[in-house]
Structure formats: structure tokens, C-alpha cells
MMTF fields as JSON, N, C-alpha, C and O atoms, coordinates in Angstrom:
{
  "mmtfVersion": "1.0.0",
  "mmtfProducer": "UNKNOWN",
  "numBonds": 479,
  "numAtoms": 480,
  "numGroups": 120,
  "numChains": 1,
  "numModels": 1,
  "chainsPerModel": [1],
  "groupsPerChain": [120],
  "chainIdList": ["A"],
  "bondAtomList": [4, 2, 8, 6, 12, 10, 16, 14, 20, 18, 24, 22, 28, 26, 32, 30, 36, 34, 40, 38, 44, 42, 48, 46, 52, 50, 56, 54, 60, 58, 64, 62, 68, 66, 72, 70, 76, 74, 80, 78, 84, 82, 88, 86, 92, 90, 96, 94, 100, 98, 104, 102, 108, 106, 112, 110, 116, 114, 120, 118, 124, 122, 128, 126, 132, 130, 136, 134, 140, 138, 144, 142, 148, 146, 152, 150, 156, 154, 160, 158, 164, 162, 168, 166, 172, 170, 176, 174, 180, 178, 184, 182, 188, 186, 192, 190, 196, 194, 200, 198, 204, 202, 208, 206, 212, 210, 216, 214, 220, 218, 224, 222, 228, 226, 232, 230, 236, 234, 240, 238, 244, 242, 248, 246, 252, 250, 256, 254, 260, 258, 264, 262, 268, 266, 272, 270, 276, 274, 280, 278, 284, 282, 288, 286, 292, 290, 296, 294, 300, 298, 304, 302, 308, 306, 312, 310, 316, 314, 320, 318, 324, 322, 328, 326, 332, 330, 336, 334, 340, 338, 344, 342, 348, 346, 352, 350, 356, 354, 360, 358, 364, 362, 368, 366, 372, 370, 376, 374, 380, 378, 384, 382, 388, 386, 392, 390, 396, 394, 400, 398, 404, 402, 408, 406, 412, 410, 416, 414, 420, 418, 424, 422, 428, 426, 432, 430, 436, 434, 440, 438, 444, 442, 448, 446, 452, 450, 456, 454, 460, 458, 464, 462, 468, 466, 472, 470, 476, 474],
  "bondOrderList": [1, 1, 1, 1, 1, 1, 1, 1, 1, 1, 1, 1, 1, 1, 1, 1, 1, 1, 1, 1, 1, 1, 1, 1, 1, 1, 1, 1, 1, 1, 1, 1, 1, 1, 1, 1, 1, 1, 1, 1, 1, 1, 1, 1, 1, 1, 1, 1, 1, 1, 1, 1, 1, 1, 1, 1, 1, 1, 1, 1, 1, 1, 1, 1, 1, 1, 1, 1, 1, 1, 1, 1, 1, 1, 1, 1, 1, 1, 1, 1, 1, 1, 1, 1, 1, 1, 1, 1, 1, 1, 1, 1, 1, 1, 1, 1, 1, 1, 1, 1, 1, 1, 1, 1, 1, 1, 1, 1, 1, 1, 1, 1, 1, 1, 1, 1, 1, 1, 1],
  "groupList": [{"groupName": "UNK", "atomNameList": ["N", "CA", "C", "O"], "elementList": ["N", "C", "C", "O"], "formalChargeList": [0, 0, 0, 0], "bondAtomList": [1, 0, 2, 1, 3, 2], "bondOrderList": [1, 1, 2], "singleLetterCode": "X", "chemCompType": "L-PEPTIDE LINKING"}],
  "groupTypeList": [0, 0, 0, 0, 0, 0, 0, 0, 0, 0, 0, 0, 0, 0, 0, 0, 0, 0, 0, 0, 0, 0, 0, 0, 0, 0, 0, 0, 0, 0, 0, 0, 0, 0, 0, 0, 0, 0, 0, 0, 0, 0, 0, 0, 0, 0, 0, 0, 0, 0, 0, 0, 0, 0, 0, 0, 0, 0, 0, 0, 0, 0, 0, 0, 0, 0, 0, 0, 0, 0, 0, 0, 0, 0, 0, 0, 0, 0, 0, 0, 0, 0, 0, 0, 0, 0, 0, 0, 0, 0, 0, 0, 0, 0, 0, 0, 0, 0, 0, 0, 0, 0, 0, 0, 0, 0, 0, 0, 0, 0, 0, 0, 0, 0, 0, 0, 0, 0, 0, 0],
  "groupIdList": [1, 2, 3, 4, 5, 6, 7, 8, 9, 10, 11, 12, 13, 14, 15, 16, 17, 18, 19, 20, 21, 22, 23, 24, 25, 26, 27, 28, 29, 30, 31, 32, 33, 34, 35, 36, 37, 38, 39, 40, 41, 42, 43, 44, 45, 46, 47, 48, 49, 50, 51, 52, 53, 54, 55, 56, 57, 58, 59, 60, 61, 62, 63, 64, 65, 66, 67, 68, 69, 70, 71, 72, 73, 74, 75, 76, 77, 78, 79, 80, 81, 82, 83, 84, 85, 86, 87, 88, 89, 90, 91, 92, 93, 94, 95, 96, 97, 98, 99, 100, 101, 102, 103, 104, 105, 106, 107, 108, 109, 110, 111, 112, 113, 114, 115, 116, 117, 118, 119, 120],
  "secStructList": [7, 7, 7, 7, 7, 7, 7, 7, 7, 2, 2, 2, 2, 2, 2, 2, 2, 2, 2, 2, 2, 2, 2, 2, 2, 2, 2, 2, 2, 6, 6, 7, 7, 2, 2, 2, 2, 2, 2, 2, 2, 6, 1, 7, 6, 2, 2, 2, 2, 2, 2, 2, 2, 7, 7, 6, 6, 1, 7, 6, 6, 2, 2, 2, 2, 6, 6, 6, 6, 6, 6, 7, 6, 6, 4, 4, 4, 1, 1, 1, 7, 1, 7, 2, 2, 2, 2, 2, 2, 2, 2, 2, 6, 6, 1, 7, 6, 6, 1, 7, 7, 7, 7, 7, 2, 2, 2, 2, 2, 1, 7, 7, 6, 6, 7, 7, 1, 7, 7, 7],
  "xCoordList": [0.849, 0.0, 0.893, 1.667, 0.956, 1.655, 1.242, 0.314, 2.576, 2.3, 1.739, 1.728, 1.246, 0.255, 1.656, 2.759, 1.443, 2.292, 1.995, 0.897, 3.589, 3.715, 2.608, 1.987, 2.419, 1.838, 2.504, 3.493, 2.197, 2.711, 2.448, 1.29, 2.709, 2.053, 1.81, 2.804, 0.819, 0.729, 2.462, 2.81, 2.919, 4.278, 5.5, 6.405, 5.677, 6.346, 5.665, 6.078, 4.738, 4.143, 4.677, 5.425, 4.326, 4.66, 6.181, 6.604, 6.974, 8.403, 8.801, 9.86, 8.111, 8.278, 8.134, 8.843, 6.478, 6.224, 7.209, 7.536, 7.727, 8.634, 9.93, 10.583, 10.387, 11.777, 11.128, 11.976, 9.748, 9.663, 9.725, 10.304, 9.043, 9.3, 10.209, 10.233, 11.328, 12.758, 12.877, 12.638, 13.327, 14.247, 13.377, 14.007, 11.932, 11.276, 11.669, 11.682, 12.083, 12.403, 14.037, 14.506, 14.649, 16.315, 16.333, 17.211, 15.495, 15.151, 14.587, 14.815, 13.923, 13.67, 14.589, 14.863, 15.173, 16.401, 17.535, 18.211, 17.234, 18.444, 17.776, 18.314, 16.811, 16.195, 16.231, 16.503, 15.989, 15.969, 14.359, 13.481, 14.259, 12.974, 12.96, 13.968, 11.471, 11.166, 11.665, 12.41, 11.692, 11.677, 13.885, 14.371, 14.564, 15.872, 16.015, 16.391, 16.014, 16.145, 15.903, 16.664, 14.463, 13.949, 14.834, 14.951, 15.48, 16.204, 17.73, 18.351, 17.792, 19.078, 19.199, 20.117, 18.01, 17.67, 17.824, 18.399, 17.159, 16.935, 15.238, 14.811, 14.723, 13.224, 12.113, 12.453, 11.005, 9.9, 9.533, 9.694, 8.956, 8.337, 7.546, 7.445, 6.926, 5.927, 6.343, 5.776, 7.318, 8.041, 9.056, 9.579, 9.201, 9.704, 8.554, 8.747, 7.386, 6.49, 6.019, 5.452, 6.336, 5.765, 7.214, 6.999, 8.139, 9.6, 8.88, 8.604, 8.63, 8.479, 6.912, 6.805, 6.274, 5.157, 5.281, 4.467, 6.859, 7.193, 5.854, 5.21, 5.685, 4.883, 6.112, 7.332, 5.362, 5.752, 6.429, 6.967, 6.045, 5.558, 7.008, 7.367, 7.763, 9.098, 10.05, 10.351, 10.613, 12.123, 12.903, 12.826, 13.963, 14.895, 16.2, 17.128, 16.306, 17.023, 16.805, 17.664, 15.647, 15.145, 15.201, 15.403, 15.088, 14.972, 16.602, 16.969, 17.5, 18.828, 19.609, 20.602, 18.957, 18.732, 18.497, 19.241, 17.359, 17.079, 17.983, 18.126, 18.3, 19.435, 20.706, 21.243, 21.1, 22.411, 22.082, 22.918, 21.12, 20.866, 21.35, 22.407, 20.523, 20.54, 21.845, 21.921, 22.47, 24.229, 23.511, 24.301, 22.852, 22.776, 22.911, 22.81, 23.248, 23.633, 24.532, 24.43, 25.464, 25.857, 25.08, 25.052, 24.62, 23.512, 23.413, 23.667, 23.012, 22.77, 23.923, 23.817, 24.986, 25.535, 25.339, 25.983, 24.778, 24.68, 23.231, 22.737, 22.468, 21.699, 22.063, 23.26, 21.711, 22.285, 23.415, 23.495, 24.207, 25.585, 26.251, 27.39, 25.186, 25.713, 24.249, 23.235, 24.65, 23.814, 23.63, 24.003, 23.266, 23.251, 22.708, 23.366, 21.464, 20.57, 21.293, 21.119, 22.034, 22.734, 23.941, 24.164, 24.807, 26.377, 25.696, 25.709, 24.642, 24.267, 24.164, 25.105, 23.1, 22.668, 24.383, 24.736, 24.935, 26.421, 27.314, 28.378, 26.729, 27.67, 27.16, 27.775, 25.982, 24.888, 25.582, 25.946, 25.583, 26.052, 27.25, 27.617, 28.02, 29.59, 29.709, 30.771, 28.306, 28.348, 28.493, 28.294, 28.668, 28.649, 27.178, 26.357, 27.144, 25.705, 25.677, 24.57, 26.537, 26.517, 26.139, 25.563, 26.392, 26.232, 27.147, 26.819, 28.438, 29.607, 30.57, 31.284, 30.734, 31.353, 32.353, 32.784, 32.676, 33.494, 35.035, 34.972, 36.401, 37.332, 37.733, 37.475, 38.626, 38.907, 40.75, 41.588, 40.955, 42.65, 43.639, 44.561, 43.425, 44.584, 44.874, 45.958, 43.511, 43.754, 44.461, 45.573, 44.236, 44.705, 46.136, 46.788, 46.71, 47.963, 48.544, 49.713, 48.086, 48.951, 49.248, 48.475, 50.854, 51.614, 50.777, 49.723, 51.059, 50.728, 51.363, 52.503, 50.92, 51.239, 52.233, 51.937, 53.609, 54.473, 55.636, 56.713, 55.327, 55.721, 56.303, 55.713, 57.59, 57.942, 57.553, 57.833, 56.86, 56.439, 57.325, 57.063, 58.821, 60.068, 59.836, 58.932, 60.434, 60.866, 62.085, 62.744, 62.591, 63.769, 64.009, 65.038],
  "yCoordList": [-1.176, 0.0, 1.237, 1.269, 2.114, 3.508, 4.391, 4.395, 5.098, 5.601, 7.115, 7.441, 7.971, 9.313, 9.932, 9.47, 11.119, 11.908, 12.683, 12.801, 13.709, 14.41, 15.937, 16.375, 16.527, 17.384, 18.815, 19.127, 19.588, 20.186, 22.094, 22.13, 23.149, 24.285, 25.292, 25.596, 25.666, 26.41, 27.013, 26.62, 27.547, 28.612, 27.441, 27.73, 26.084, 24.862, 23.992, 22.914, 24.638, 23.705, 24.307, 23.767, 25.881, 26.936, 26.826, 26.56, 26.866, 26.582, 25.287, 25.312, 23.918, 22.581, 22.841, 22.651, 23.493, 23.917, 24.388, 23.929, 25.462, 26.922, 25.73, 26.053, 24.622, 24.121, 23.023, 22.158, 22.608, 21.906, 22.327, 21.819, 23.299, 24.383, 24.569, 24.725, 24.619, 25.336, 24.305, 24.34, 22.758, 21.684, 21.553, 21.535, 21.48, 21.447, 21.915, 21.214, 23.575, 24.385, 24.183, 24.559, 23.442, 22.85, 21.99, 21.934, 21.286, 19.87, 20.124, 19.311, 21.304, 21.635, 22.549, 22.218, 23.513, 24.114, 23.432, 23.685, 22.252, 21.222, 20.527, 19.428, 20.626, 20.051, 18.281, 17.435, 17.98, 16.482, 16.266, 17.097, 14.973, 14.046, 13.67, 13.064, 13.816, 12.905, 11.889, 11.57, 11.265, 9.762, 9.805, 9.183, 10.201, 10.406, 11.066, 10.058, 11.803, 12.716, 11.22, 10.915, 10.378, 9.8, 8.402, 7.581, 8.411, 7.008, 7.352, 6.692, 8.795, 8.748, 8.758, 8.313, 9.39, 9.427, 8.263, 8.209, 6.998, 5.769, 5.833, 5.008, 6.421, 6.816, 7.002, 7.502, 6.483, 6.107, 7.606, 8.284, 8.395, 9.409, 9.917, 11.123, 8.909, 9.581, 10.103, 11.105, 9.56, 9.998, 11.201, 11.859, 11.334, 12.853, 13.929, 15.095, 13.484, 14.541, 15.031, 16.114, 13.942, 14.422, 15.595, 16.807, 15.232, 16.484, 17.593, 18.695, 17.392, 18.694, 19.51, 20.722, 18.879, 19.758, 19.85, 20.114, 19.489, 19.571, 19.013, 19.794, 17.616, 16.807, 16.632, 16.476, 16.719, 16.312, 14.943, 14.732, 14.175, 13.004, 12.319, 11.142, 13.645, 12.532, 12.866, 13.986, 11.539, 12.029, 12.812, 13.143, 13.578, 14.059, 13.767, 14.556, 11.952, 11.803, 11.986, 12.477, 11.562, 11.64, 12.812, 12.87, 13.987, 15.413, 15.837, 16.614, 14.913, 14.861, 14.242, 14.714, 13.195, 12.455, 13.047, 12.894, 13.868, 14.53, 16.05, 16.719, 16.171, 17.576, 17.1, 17.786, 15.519, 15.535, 14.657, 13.754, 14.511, 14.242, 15.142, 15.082, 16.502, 17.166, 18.444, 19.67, 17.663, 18.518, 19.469, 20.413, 19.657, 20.494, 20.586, 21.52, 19.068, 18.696, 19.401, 19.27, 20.196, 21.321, 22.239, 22.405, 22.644, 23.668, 23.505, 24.463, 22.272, 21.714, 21.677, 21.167, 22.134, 23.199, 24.33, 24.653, 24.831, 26.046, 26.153, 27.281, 25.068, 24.907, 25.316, 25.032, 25.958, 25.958, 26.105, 25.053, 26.289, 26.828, 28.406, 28.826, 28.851, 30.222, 30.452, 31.076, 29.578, 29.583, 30.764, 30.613, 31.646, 33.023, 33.258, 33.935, 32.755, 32.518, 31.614, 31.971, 30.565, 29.362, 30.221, 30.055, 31.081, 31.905, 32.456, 32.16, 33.542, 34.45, 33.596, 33.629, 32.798, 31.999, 31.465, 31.649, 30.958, 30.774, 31.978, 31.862, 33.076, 34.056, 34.454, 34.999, 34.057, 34.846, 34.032, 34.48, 32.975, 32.054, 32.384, 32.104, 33.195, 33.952, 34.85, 35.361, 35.381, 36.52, 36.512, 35.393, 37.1, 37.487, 38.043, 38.63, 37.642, 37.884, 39.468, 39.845, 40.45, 41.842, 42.241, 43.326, 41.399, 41.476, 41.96, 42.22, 42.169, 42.124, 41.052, 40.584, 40.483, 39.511, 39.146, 40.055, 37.792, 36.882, 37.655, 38.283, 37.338, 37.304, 36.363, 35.964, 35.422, 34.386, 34.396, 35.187, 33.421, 33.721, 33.936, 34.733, 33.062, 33.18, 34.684, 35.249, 35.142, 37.05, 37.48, 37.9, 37.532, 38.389, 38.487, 39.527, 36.899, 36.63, 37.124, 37.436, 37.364, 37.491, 39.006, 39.963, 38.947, 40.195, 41.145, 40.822, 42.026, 42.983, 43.195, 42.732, 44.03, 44.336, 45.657, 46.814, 45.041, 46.033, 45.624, 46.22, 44.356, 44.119, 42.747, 42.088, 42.166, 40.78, 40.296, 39.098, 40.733, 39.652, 39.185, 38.559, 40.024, 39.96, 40.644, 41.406, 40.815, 41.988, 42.257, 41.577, 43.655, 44.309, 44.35, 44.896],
  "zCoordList": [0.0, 0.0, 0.0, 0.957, -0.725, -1.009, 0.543, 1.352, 0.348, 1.687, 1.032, -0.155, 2.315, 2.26, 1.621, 1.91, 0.648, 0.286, 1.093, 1.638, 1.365, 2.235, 2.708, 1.739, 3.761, 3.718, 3.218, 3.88, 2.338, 1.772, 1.886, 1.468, 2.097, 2.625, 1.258, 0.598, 0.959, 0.186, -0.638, -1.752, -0.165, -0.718, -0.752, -1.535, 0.021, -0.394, -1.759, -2.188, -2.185, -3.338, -4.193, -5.008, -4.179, -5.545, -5.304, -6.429, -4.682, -4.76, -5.267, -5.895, -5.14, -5.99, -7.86, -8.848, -7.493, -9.068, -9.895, -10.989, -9.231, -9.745, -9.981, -10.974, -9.415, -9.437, -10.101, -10.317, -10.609, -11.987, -13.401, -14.361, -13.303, -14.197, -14.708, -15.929, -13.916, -14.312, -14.823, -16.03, -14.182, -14.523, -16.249, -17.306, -16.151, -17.374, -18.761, -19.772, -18.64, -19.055, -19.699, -20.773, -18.581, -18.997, -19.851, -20.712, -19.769, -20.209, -22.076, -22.972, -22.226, -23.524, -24.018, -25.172, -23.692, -23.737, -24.734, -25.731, -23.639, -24.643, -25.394, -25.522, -25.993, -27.108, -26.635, -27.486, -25.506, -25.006, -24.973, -24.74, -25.262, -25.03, -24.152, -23.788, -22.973, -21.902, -22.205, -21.278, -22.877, -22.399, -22.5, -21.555, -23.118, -23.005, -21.725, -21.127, -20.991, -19.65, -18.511, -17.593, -18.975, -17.858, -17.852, -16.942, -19.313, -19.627, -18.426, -17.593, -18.992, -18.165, -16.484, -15.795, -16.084, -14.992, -14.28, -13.193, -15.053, -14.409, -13.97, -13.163, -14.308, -13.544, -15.23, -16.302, -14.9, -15.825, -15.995, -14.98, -17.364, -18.123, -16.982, -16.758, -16.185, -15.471, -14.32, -13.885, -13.685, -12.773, -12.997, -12.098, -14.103, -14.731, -14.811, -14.465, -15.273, -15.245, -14.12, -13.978, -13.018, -11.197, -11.394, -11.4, -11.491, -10.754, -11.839, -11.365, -12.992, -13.87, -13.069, -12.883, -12.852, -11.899, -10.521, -9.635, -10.517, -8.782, -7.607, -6.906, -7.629, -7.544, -5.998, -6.049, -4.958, -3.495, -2.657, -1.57, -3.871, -3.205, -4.06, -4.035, -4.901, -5.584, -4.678, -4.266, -4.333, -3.882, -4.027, -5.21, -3.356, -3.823, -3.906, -3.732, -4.332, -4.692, -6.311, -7.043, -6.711, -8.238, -8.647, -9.86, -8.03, -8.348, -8.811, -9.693, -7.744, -7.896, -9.227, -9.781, -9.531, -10.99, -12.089, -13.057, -12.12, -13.187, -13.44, -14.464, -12.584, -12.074, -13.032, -13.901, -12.58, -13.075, -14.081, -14.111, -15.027, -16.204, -16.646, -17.274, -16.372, -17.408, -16.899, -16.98, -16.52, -16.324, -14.957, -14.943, -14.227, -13.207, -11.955, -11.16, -11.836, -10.354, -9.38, -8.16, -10.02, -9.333, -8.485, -7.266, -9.207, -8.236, -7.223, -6.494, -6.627, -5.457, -4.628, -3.513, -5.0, -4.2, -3.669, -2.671, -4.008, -3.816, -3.121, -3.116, -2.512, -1.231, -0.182, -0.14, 0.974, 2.381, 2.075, 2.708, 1.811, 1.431, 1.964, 2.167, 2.034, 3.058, 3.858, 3.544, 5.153, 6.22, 7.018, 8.182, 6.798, 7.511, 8.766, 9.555, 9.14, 10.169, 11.194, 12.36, 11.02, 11.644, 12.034, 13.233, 11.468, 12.196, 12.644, 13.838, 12.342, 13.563, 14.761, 15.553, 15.015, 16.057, 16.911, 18.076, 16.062, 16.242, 16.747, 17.355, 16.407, 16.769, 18.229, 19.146, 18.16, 19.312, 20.705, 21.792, 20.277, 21.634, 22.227, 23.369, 21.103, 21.73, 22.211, 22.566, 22.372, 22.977, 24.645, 25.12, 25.192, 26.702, 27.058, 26.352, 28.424, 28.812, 28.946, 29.331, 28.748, 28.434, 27.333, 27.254, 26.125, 24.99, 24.174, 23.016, 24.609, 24.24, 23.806, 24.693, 22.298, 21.762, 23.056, 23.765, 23.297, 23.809, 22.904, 21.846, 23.767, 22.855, 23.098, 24.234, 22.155, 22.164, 22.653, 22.22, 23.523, 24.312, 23.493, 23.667, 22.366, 21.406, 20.726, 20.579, 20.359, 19.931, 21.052, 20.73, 22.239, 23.074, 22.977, 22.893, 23.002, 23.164, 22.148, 22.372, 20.859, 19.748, 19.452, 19.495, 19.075, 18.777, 18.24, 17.692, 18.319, 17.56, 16.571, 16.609, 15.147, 14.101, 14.2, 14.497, 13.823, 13.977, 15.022, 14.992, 16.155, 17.001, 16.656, 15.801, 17.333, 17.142, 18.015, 18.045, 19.018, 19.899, 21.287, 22.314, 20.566, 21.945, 22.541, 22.197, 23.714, 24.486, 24.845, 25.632, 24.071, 24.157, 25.326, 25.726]
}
């Protein structure tokens, strides 16, 4: 028995759509046939047409498949890749309960610019 596809929120659907679309859009770009994209994929026509209407219920490993069919698997680099929200939170925890950044021992210790660090 197939399990329930996932629950999905209004503005996570139009963001699936919008990233079927695109891959869709790549996919004719290069003048490729469903059924060539889905051959390479490893995944059946129909299971290409769920990622092209950004259909919920496909994996993303298949989404990953059809990505690096069609040469784009890169991208997916460039996911979460500059976590901005996560260093703040990270930075936040370094802070001092004054709210004055932590310094860390090793800055303190280190020479100054201009200085060797001896003493004459």
C-alpha cells in the first residue's frame, strides 16, 4: 500500500512547481525528449512529469537524478551553502551575557602588528 504523500504548505508547493518548471524548461532548452532525460535518470516518463510539476511526493534523490541528467547537479551546491541565520545563532552564543562579543585567548595573546612579539 503507497504511503500518504507528504503534507505540503501552500508557498512549499509553488516553490516545488517553480523548481519543476525550471528543470522542465532545462530539459527543452536542450532540445531532449522525456523519455531520453527519464532514460538517463533511471526513472519512468511519469516519474519525470511528477519532478516537472514539482509533484511532493518525488524524492529528492530523483529530483537529484534529473538535475544531473541534465548537467545540473551542481547547483545543489549552492543549497544551504551560506547559512546566515545558523552563524548568527552561532555568533549569538559567543556573545557574553553583556552582549559584548566573547574574545577568544589566542587574539589576546597574539603580537601585535608592527611588534615581534620579543621583548627588548
Amino acid at each position: 500500500m503507497p504511503s500518504k504523500p507528504p503534507i505540503v504548505f501552500p508557498q512549499e508547493q509553488r516553490m516545488l512547481a517553480q523548481l519543476g518548471e525550471r528543470i522542465r524548461l532545462a530539459r527543452l532548452r536542450r532540445q531532449l525528449s522525456s523519455v531520453a532525460v527519464a532514460g538517463r535518470a533511471g526513472i519512468s516518463r511519469t516519474t519525470l512529469y511528477k519532478v516537472e510539476v514539482g509533484d511532493a511526493g518525488v524524492t529528492m534523490g530523483t529530483y537529484l537524478r534529473v538535475l544531473a541528467a541534465l548537467g545540473l547537479s551542481g547547483d545543489l551546491d549552492a543549497v544551504a551553502a551560506d547559512d546566515r541565520v545558523g552563524r548568527r545563532l552561532q555568533d549569538l552564543a559567543l556573545e557574553s551575557p553583556s552582549g559584548t562579543p566573547r574574545r577568544r585567548a589566542a587574539a589576546n595573546s597574539a603580537p601585535r602588528s608592527g611588534s615581534s612579539g620579543k621583548e627588548e
